[in-house]
C-alpha positions as CSV (number, residue, x, y, z in Angstrom):
1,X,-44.0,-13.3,-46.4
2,X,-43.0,-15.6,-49.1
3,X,-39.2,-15.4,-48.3
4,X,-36.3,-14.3,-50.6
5,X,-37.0,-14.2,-54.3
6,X,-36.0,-16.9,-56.8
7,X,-32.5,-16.1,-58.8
8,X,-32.8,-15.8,-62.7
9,X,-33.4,-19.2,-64.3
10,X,-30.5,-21.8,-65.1
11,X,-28.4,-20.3,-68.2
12,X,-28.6,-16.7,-67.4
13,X,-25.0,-15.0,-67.4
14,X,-24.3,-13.5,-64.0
15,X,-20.5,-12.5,-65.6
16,X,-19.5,-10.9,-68.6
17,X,-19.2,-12.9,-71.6
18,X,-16.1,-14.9,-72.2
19,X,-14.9,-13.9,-68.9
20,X,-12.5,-17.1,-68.8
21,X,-12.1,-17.3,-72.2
22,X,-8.7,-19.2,-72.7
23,X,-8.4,-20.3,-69.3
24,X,-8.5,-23.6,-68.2
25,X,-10.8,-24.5,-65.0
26,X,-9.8,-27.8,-63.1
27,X,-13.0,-29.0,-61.0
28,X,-12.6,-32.1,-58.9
29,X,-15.6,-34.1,-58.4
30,X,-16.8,-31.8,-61.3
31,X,-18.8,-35.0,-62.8
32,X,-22.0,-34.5,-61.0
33,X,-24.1,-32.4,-58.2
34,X,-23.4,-29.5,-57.2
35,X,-19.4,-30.0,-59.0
36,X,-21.2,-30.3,-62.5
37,X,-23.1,-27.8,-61.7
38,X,-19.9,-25.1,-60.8
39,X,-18.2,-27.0,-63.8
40,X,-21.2,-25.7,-66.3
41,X,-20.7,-22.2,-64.9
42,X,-17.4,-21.8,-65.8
43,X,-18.1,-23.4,-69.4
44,X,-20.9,-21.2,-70.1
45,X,-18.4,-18.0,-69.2
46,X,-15.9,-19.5,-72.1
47,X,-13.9,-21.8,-69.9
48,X,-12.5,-25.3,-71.1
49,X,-13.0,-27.7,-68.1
50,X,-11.4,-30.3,-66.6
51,X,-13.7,-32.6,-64.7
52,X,-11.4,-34.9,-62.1
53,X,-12.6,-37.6,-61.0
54,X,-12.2,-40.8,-59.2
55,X,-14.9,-43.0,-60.8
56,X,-15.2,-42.9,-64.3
57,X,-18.5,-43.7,-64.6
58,X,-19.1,-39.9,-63.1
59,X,-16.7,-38.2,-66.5
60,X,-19.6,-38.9,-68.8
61,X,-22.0,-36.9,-67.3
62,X,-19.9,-33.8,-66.4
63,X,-18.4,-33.6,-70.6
64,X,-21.5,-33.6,-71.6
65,X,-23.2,-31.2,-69.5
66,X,-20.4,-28.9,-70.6
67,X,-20.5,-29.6,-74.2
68,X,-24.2,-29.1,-74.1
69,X,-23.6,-25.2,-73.6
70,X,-20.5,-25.4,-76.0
71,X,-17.4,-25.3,-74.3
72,X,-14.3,-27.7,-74.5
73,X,-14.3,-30.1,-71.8
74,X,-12.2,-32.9,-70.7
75,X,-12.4,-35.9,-68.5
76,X,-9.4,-37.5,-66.1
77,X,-9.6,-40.1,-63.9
78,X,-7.4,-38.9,-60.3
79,X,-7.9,-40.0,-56.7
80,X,-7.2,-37.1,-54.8
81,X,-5.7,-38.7,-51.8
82,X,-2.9,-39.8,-54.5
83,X,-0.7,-36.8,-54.9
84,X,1.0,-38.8,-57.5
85,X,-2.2,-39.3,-58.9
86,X,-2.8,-35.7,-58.7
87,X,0.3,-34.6,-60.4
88,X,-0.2,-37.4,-63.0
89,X,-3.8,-35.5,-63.9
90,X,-2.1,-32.1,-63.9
91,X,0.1,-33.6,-67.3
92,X,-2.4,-34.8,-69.0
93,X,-4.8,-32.0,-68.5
94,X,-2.1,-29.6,-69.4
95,X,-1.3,-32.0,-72.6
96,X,-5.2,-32.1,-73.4
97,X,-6.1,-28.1,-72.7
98,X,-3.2,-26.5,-71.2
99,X,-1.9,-25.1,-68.1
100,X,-4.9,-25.1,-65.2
101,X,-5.5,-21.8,-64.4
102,X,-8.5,-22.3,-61.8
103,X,-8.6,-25.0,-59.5
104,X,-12.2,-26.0,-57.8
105,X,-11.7,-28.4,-54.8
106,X,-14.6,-29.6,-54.6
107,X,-14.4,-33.6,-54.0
108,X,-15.8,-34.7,-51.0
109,X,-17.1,-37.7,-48.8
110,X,-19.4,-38.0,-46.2
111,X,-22.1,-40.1,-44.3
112,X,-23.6,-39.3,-41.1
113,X,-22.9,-41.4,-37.9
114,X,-22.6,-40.6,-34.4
115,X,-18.7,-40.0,-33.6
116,X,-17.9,-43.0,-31.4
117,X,-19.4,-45.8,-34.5
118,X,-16.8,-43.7,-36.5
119,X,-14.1,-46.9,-37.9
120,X,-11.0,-45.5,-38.4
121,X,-11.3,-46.4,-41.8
122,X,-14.2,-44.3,-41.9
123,X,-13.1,-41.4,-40.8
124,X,-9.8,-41.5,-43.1
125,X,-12.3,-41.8,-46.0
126,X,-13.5,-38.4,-45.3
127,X,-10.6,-36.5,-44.0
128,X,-8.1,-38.3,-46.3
129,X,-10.4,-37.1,-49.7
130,X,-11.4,-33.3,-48.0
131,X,-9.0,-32.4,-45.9
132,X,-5.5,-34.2,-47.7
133,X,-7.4,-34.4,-51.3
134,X,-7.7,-30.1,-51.1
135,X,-4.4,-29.8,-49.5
136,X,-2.3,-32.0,-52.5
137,X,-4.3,-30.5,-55.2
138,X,-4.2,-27.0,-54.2
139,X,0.0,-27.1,-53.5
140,X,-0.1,-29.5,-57.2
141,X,-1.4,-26.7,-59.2
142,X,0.4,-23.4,-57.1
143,X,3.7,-25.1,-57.8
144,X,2.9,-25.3,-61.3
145,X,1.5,-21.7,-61.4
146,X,4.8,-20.6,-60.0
147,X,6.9,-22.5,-62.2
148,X,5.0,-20.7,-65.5
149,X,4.7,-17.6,-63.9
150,X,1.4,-17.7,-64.1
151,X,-1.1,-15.9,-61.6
152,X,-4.4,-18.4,-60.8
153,X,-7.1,-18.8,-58.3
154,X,-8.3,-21.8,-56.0
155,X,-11.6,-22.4,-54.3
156,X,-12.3,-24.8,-52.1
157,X,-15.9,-26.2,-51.3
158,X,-16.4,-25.8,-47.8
159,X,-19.4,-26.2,-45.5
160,X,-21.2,-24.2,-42.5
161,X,-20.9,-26.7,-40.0
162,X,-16.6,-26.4,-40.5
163,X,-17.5,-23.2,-38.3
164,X,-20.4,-25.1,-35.6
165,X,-19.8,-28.8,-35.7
166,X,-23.0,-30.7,-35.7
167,X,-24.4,-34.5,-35.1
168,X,-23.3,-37.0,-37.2
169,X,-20.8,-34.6,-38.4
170,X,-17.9,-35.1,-36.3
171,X,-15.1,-36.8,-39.7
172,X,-16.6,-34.4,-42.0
173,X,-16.5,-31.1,-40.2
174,X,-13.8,-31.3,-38.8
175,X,-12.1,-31.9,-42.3
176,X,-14.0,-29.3,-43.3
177,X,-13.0,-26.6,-40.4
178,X,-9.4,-27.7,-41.8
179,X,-10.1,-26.5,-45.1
180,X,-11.1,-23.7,-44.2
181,X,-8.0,-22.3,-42.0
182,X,-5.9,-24.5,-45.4
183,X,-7.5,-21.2,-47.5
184,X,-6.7,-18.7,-45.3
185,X,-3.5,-19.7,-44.9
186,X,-2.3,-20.7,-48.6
187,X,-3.8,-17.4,-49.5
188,X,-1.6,-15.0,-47.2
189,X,1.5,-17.2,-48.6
190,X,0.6,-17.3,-52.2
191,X,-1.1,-13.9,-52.3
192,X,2.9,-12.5,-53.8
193,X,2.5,-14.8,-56.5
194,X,-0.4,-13.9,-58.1
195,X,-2.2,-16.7,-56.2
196,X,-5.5,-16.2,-54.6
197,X,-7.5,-18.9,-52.6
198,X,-11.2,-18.5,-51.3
199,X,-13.7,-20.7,-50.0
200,X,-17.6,-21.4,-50.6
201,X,-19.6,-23.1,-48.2
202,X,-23.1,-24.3,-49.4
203,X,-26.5,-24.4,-47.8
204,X,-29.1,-26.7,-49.0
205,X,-28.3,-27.2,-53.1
206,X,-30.9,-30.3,-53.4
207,X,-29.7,-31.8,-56.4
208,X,-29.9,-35.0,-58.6
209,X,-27.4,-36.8,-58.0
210,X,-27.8,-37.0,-53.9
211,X,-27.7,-40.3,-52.5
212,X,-31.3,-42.0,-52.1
213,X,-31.2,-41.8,-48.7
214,X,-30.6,-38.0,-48.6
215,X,-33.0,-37.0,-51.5
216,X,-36.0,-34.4,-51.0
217,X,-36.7,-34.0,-54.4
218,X,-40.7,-34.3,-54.5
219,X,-43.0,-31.3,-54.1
220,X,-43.6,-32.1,-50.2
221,X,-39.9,-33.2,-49.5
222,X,-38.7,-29.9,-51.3
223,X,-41.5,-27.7,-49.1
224,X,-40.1,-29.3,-46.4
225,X,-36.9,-28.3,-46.5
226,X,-37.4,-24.8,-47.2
227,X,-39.5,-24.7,-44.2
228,X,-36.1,-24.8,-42.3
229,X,-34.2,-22.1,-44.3
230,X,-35.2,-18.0,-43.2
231,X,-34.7,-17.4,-47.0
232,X,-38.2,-19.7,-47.4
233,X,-36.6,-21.9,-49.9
234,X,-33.5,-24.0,-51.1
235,X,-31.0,-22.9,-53.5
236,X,-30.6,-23.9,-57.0
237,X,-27.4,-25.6,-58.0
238,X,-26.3,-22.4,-60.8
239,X,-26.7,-20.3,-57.9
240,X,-23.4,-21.8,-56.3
241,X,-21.8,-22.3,-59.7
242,X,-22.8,-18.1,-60.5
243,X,-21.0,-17.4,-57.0
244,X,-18.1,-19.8,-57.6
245,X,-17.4,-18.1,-61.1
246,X,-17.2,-14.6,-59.1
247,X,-15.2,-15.5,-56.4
248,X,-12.3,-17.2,-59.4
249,X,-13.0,-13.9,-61.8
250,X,-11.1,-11.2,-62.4
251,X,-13.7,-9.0,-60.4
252,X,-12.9,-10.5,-57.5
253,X,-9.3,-9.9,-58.1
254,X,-8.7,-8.5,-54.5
255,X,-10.2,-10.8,-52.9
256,X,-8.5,-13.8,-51.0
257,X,-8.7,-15.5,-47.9
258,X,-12.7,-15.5,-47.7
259,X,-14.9,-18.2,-47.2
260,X,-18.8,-16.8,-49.0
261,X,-21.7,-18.3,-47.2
262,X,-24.5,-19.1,-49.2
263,X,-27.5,-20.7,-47.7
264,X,-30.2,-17.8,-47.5
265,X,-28.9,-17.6,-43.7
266,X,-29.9,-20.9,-42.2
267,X,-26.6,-21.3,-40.4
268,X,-27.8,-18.2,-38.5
269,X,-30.9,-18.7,-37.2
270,X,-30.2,-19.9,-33.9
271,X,-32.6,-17.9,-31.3
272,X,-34.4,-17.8,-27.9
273,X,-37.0,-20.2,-29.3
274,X,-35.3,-23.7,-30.9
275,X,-36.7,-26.7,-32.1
276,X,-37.0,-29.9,-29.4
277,X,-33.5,-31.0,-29.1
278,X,-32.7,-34.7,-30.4
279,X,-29.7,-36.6,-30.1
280,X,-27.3,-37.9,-32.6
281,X,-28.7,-41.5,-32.3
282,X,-32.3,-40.8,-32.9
283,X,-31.4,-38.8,-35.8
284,X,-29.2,-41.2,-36.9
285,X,-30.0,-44.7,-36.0
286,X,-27.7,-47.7,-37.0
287,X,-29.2,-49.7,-39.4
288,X,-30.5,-53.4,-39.0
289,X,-27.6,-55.3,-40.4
290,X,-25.1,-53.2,-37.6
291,X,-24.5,-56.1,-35.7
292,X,-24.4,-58.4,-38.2
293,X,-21.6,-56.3,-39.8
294,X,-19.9,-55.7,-36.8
């Protein structure tokens, strides 16, 4: 068995052409990984993109990724935990392309560290960026959307552990677990005003802008991690920018209040035969310098 086959190659339309033609698509974090990657989607469907983002040195990349398959793109520097910030972005996007008619929350921060070595500081710099950072942008743009009249749709980037917990996990999914009650509750109160709000949680999207200390991105390191995926392999970054596109589009026009899944069923495979358990601390050790910086 080799596994679930391999999607069609980057660049292949999965939508009609021009599907958001004349819309505007506001991507946060939409500079690199897997936020370019949704943020090239939308372009190549006839969407001019925003890409938000904290660190400037991140707009570069995301403009011209979206340039390269010829849409409009434009680049604004926001720290989502700002909602000043936030609403500062919103006017200049809308002064640059126009109202936002799609909003991708996708920002995010994370490291992995056992709970109790979790600095207060720490943990605000992951729940303050998903949690707060989803929750000012998303109420930013329906405000706006109500003011015009306009109907829209929000996605927020989500993750499987927000339903399981996990080691190491304990800032980021619970910020994450909050995002995802955030959609399905901002889409049963915005559904009456043309607003809908869904969710996408990833499996494993190797791409190249994961930290060093995360990357698998030789042959072995790649084999590796498919090994621990039922679908027999990882899944390629336009893969979640094809499903993001769908679950904004006007085909999905009845759909709200759904957090998609995709991660050839790896967050299912729990059975009566698991791997040897190992704790938090062996998975994650502190590194040399912890007392020194302690």
């Amino acid at each position: 068995m080799s596994g679930l086959p391999v999607p069609p190659p980057l660049g292949t339309a999965m939508l009609p052409a021009g599907t958001f033609a004349g819309q505007v698509v506001a991507v946060t974090g939409g500079g690199t990984g897997l936020g370019k990657a949704i943020a090239v989607e939308f372009a190549r469907l006839g969407a001019a993109v925003a890409v938000l983002s904290r660190k400037p040195e991140h707009h570069a990349k995301g403009v011209a990724a979206i340039e390269v398959v010829g849409a409009k793109a434009g680049a604004f520097a926001v720290d989502v935990r700002d909602p000043e910030a936030i609403a500062v972005a919103f006017d200049e996007v809308e002064a640059a392309l126009g109202p936002v008619d799609v909003l991708v929350n996708n920002a995010a921060g994370n490291f992995p560290q056992p709970a109790e070595d979790i600095s207060p500081r720490g943990w605000r710099a992951v729940t303050d960026i998903v949690l707060d950072g989803t929750f000012f942008a998303s109420t930013e743009f329906a405000r706006r959307a109500r003011a015009g009249g306009r109907p829209g749709a929000v996605l927020n980037i989500a993750a499987t552990y927000a339903w399981t917990g996990g080691p190491g996990t304990a800032h980021s999914a619970a910020a994450k677990a909050g995002v995802v009650n955030l959609t399905q509750s901002l889409a049963v109160e915005w559904a009456p005003d043309g607003i809908r709000v869904n969710g996408l949680a990833p499996g494993l999207f190797p791409h190249e802008d994961v930290p060093p200390q995360m990357r698998a991105d030789t042959p072995e390191g790649l084999a590796s991690l498919a090994r621990t995926v039922p679908a027999g392999r990882v899944g390629s970054p336009h893969e979640l920018g094809w499903a993001a596109t769908f679950l904004c589009s006007p085909y999905a026009a009845y759909l709200t209040g759904h957090t998609l899944v995709l991660d050839g069923g790896n967050w299912l495979r729990r059975g009566l035969r698991m791997p040897d358990f190992l704790p938090v601390r062996e998975q994650f050790p502190p590194p040399p310098d912890a007392k020194d910086r302690s």
